[in-house]
PQR file with spaces between the fields and no chain letter, atoms N, CA, C, O and H, PARSE charges and radii, in Angstrom:
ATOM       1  N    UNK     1     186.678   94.486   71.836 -0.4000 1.5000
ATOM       2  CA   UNK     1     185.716   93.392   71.848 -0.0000 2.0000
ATOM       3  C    UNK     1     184.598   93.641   70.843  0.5500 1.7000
ATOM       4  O    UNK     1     184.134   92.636   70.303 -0.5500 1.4000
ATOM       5  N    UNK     2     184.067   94.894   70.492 -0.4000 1.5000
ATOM       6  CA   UNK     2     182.755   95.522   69.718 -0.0000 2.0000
ATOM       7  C    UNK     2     183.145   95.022   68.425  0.5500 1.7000
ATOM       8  O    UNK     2     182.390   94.284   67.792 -0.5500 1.4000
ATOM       9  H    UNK     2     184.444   95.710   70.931  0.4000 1.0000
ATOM      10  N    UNK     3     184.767   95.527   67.799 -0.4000 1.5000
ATOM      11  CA   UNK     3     185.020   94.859   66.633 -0.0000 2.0000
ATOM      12  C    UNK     3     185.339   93.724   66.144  0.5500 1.7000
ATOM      13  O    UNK     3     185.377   93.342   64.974 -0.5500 1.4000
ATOM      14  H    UNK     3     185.381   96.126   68.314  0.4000 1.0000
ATOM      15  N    UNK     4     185.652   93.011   67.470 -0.4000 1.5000
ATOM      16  CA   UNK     4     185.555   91.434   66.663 -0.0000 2.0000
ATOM      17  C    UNK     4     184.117   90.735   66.780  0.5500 1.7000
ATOM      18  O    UNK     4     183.968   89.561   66.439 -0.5500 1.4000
ATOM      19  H    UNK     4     185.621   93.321   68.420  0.4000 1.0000
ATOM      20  N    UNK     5     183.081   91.507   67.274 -0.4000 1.5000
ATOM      21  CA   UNK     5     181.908   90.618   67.298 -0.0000 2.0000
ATOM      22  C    UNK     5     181.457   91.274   66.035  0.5500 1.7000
ATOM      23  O    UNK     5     181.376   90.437   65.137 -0.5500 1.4000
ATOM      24  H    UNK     5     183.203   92.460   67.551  0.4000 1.0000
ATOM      25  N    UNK     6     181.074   92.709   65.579 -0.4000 1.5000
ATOM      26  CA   UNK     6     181.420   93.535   64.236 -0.0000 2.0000
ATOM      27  C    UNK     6     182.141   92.465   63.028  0.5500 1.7000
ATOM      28  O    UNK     6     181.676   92.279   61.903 -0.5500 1.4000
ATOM      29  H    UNK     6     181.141   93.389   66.309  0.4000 1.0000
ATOM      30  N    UNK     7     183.131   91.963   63.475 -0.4000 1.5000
ATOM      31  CA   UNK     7     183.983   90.851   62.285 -0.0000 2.0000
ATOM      32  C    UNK     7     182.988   89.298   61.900  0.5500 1.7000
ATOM      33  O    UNK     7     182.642   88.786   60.835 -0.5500 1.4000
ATOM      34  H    UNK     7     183.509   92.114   64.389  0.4000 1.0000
ATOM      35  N    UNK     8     182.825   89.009   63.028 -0.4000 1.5000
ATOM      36  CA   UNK     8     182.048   87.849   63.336 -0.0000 2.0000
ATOM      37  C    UNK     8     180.175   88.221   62.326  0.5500 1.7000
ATOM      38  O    UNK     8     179.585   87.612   61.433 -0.5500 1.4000
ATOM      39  H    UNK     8     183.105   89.426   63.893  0.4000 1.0000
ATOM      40  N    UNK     9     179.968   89.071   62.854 -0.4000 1.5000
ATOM      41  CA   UNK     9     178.410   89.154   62.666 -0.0000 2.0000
ATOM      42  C    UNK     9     178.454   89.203   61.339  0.5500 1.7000
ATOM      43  O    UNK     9     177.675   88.513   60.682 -0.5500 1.4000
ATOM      44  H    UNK     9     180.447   89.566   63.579  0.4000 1.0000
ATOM      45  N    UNK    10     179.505   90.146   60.656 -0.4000 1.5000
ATOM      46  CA   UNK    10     179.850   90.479   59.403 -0.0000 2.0000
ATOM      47  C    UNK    10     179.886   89.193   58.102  0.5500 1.7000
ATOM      48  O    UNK    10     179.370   89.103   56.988 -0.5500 1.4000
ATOM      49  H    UNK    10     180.138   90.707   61.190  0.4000 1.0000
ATOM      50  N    UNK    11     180.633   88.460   58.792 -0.4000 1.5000
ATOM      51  CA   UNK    11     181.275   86.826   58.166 -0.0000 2.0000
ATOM      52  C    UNK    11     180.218   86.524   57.976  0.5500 1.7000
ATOM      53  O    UNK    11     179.832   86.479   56.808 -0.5500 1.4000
ATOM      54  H    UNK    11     181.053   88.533   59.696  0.4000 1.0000
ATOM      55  N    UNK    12     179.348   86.203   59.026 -0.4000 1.5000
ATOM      56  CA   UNK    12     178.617   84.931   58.674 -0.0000 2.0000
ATOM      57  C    UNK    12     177.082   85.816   58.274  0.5500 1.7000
ATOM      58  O    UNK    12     176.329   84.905   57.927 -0.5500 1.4000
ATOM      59  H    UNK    12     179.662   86.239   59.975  0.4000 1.0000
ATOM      60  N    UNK    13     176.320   87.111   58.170 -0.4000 1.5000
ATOM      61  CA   UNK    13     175.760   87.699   57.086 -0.0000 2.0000
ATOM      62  C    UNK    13     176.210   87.987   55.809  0.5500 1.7000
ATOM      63  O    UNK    13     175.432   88.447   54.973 -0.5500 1.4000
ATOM      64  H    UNK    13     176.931   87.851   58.451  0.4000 1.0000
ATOM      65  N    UNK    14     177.309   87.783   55.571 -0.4000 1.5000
ATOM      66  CA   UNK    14     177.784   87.708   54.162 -0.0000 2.0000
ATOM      67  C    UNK    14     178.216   86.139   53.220  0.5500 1.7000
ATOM      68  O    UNK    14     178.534   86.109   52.031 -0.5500 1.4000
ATOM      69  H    UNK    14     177.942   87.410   56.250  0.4000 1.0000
ATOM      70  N    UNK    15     178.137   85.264   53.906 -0.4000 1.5000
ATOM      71  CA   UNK    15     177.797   84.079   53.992 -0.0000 2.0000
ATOM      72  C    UNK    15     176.159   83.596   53.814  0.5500 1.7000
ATOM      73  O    UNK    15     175.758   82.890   52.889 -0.5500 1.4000
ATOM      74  H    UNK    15     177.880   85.289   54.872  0.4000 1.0000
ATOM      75  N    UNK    16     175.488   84.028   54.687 -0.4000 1.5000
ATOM      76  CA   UNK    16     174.060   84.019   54.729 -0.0000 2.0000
ATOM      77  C    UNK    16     173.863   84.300   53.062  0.5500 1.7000
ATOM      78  O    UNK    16     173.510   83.407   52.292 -0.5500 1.4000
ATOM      79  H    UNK    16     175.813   84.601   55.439  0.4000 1.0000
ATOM      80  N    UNK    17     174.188   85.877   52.585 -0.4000 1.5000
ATOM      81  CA   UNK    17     173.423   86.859   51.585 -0.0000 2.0000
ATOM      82  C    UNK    17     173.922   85.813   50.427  0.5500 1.7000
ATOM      83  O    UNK    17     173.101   85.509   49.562 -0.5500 1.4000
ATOM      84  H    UNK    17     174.474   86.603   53.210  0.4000 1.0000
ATOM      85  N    UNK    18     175.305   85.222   50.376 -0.4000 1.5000
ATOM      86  CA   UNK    18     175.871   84.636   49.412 -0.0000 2.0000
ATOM      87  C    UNK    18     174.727   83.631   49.227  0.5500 1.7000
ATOM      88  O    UNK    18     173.971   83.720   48.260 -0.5500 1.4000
ATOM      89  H    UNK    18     175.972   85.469   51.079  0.4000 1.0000
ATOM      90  N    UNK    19     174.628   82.861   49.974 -0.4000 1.5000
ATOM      91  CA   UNK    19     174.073   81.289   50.036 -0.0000 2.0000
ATOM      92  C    UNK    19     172.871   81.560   49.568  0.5500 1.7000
ATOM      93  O    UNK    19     172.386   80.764   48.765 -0.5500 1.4000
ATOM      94  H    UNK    19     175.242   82.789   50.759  0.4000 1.0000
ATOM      95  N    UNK    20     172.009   82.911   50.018 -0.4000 1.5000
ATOM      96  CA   UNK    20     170.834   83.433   49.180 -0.0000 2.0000
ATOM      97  C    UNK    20     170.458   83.467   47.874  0.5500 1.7000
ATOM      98  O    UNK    20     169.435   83.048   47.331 -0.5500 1.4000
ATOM      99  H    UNK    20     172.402   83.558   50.671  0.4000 1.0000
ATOM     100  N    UNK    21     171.442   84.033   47.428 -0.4000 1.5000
ATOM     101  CA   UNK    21     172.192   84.285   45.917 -0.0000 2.0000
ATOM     102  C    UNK    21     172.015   83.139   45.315  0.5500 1.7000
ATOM     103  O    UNK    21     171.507   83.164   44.194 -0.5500 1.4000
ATOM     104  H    UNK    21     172.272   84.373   47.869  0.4000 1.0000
ATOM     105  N    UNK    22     172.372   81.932   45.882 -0.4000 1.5000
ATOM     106  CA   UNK    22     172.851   80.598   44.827 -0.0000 2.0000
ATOM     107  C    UNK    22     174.540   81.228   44.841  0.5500 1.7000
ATOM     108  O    UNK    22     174.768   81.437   43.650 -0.5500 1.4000
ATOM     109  H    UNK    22     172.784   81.911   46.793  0.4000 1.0000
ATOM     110  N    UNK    23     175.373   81.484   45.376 -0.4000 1.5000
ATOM     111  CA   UNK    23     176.639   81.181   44.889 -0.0000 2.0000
ATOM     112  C    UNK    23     177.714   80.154   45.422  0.5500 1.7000
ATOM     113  O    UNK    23     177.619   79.425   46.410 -0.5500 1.4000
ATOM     114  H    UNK    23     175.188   81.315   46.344  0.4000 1.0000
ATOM     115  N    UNK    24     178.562   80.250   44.696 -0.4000 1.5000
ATOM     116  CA   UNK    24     179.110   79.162   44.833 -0.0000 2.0000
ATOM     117  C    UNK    24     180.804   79.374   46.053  0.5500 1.7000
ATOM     118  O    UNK    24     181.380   80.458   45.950 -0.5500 1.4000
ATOM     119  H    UNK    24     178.639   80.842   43.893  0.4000 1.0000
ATOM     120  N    UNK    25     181.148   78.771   46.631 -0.4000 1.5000
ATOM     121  CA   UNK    25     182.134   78.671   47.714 -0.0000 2.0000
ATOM     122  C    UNK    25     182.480   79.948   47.796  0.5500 1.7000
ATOM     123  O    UNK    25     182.093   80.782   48.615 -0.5500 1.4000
ATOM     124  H    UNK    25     180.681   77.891   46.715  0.4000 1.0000
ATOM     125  N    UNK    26     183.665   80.140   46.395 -0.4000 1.5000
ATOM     126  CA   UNK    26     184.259   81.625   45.794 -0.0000 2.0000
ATOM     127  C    UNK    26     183.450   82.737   46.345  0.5500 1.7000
ATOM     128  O    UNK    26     183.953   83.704   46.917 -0.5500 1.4000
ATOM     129  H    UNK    26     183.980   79.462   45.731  0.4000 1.0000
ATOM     130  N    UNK    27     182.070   82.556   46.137 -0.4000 1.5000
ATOM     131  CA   UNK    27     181.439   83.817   46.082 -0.0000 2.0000
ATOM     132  C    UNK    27     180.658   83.937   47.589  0.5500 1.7000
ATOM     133  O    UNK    27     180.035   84.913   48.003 -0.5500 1.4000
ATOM     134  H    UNK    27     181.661   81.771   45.672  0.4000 1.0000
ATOM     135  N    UNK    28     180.891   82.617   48.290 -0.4000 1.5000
ATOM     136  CA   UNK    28     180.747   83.095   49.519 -0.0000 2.0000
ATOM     137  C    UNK    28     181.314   83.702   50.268  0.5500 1.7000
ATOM     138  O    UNK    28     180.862   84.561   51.026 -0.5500 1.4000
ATOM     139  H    UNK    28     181.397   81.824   47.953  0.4000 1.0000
ATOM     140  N    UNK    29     183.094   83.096   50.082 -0.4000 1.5000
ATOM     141  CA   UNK    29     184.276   83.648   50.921 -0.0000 2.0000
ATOM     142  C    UNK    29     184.368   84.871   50.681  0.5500 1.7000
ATOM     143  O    UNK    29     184.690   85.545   51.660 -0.5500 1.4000
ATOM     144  H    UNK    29     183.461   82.398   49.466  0.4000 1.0000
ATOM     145  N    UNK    30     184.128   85.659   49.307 -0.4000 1.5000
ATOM     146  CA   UNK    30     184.044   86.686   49.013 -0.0000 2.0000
ATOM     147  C    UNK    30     183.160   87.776   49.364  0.5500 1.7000
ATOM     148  O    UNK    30     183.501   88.958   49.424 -0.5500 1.4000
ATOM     149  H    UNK    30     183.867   85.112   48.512  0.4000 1.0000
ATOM     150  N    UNK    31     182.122   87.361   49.571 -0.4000 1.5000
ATOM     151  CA   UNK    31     180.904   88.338   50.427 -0.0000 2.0000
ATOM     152  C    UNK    31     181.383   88.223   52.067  0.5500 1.7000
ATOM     153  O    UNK    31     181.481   89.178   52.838 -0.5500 1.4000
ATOM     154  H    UNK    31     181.845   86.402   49.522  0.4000 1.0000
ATOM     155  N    UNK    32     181.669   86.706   52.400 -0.4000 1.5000
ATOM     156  CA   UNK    32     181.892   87.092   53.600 -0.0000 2.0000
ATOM     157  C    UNK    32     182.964   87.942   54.298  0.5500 1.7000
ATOM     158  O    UNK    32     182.905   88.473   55.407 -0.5500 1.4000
ATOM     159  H    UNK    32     181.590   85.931   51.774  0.4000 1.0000
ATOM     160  N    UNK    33     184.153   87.949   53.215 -0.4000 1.5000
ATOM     161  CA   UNK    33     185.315   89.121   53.373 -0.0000 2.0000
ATOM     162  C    UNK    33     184.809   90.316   53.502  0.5500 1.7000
ATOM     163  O    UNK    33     185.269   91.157   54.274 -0.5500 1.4000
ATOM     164  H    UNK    33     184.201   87.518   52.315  0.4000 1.0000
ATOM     165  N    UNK    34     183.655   90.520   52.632 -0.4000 1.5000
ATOM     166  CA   UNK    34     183.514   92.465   52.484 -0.0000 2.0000
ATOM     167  C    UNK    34     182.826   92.306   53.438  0.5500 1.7000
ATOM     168  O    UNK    34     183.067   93.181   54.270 -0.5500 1.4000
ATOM     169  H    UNK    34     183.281   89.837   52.005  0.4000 1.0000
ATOM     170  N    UNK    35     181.762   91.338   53.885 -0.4000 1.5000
ATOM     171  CA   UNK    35     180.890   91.913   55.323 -0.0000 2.0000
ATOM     172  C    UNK    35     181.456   92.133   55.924  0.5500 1.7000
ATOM     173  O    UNK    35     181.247   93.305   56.237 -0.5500 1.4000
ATOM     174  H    UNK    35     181.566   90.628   53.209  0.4000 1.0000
ATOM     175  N    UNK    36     182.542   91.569   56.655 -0.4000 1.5000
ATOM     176  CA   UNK    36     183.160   91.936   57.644 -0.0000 2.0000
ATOM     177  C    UNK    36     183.844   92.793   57.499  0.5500 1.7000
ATOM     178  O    UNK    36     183.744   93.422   58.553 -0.5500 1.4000
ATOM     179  H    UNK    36     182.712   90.617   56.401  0.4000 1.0000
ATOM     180  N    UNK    37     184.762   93.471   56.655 -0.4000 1.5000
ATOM     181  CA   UNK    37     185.792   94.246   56.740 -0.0000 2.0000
ATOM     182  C    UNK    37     184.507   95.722   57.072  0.5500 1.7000
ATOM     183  O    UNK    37     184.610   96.405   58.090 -0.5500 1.4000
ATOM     184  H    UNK    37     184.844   92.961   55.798  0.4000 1.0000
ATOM     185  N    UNK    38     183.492   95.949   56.110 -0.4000 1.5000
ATOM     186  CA   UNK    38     182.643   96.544   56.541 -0.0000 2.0000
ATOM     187  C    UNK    38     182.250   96.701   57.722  0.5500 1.7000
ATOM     188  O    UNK    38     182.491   97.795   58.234 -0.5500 1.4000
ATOM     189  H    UNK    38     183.408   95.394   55.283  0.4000 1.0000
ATOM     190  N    UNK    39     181.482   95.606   58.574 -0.4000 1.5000
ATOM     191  CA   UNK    39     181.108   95.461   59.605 -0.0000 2.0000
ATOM     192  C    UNK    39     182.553   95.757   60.940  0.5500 1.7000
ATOM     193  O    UNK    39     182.472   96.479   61.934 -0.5500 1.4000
ATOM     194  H    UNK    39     181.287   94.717   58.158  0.4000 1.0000
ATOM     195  N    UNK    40     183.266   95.262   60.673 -0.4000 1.5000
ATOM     196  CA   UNK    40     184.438   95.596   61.366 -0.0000 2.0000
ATOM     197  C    UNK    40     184.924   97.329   61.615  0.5500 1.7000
ATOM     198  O    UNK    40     184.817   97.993   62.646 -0.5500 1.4000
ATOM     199  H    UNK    40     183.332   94.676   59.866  0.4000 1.0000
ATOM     200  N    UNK    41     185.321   97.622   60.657 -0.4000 1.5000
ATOM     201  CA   UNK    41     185.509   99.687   60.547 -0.0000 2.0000
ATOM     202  C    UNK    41     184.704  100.577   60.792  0.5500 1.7000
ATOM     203  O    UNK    41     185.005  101.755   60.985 -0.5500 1.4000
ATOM     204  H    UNK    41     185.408   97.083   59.819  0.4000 1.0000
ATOM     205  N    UNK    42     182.727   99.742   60.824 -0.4000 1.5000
ATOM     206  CA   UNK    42     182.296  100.706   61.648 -0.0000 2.0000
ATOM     207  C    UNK    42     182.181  100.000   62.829  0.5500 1.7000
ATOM     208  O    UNK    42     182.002  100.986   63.544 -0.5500 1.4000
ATOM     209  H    UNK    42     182.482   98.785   60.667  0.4000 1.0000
ATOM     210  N    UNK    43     182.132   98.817   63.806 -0.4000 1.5000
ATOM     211  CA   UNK    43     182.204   98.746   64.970 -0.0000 2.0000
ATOM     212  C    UNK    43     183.511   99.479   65.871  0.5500 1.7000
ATOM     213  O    UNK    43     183.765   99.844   67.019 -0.5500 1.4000
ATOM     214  H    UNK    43     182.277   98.016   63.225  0.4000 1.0000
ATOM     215  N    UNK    44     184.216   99.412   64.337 -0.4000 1.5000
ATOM     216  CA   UNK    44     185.726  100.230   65.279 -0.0000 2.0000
ATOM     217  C    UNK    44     185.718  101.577   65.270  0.5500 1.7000
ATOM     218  O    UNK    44     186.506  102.050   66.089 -0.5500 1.4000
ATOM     219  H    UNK    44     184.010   99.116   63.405  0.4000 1.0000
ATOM     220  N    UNK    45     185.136  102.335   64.664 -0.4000 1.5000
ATOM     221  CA   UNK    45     185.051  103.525   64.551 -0.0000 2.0000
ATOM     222  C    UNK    45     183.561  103.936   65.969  0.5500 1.7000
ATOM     223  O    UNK    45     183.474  104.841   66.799 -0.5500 1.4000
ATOM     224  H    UNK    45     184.496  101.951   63.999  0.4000 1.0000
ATOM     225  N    UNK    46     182.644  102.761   65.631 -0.4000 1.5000
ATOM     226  CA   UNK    46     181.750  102.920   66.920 -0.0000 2.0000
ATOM     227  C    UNK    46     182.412  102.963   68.392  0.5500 1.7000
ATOM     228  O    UNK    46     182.247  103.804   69.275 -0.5500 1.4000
ATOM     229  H    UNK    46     182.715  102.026   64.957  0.4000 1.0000
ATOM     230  N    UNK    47     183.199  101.820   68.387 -0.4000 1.5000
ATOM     231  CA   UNK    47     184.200  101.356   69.641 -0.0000 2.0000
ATOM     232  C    UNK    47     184.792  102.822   70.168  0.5500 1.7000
ATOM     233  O    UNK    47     184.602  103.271   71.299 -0.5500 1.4000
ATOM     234  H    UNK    47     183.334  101.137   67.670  0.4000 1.0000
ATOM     235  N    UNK    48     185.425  103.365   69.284 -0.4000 1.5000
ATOM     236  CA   UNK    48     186.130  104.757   69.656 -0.0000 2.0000
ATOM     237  C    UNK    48     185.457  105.823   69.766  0.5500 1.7000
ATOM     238  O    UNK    48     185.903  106.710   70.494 -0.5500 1.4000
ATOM     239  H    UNK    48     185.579  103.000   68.365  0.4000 1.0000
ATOM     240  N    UNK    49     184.468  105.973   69.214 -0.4000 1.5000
ATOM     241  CA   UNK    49     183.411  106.806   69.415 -0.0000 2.0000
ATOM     242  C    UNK    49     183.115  106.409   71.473  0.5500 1.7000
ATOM     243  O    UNK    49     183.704  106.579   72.540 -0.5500 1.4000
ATOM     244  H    UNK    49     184.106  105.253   68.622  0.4000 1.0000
ATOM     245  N    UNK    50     182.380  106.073   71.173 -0.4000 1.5000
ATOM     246  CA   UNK    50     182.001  105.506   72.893 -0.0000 2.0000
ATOM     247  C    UNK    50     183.175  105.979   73.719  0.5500 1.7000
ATOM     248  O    UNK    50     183.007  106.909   74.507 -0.5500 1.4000
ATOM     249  H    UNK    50     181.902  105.934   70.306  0.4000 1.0000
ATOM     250  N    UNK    51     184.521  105.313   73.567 -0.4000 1.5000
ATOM     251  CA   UNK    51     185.416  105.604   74.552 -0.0000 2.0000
ATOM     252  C    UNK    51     185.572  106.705   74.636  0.5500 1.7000
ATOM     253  O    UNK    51     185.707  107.068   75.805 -0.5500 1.4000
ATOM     254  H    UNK    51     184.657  104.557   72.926  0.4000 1.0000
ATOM     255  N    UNK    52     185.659  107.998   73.419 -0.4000 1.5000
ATOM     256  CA   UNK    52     185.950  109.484   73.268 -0.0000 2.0000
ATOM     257  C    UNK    52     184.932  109.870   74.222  0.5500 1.7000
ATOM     258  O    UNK    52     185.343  110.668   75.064 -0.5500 1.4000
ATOM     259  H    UNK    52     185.549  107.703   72.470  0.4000 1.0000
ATOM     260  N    UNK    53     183.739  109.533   74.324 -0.4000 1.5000
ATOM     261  CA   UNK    53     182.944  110.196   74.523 -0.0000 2.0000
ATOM     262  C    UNK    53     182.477  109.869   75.983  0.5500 1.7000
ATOM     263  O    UNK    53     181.694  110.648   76.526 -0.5500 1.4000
ATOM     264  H    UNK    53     183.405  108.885   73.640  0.4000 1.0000
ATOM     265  N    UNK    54     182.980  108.603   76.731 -0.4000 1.5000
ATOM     266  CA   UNK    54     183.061  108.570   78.010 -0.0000 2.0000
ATOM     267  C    UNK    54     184.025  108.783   78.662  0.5500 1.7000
ATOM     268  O    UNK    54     183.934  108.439   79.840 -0.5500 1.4000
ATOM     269  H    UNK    54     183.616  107.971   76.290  0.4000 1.0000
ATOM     270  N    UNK    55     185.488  109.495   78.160 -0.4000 1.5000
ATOM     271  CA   UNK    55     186.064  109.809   79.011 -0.0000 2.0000
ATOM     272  C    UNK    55     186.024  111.536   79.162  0.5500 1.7000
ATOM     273  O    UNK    55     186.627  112.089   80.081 -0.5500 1.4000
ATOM     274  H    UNK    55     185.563  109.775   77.203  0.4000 1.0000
């Protein structure tokens, strides 16, 4: 669940930063890809962290 809200939060701050920018569609879909893939690998790496560490 941590990493798809991680995916989510990701999208649409990289969307945000784009639209900041002035860019154009391209360069939104494109920021919003790396936020998330970013935002995603460490919520998942957070996600597993936690579970390691509560069991």
């Amino acid at each position: 669940m941590i990493p798809l809200i991680g995916l989510i939060l990701g999208a649409l701050l990289g969307v945000i930063i784009a639209k900041r920018r002035q860019g154009t569609l391209l360069d939104q879909l494109q920021y919003a890809a790396g936020f998330a893939i970013i935002f995603f690998l460490t919520s998942l790496f957070i996600s597993i962290y936690i579970v390691r560490i509560s069991s």
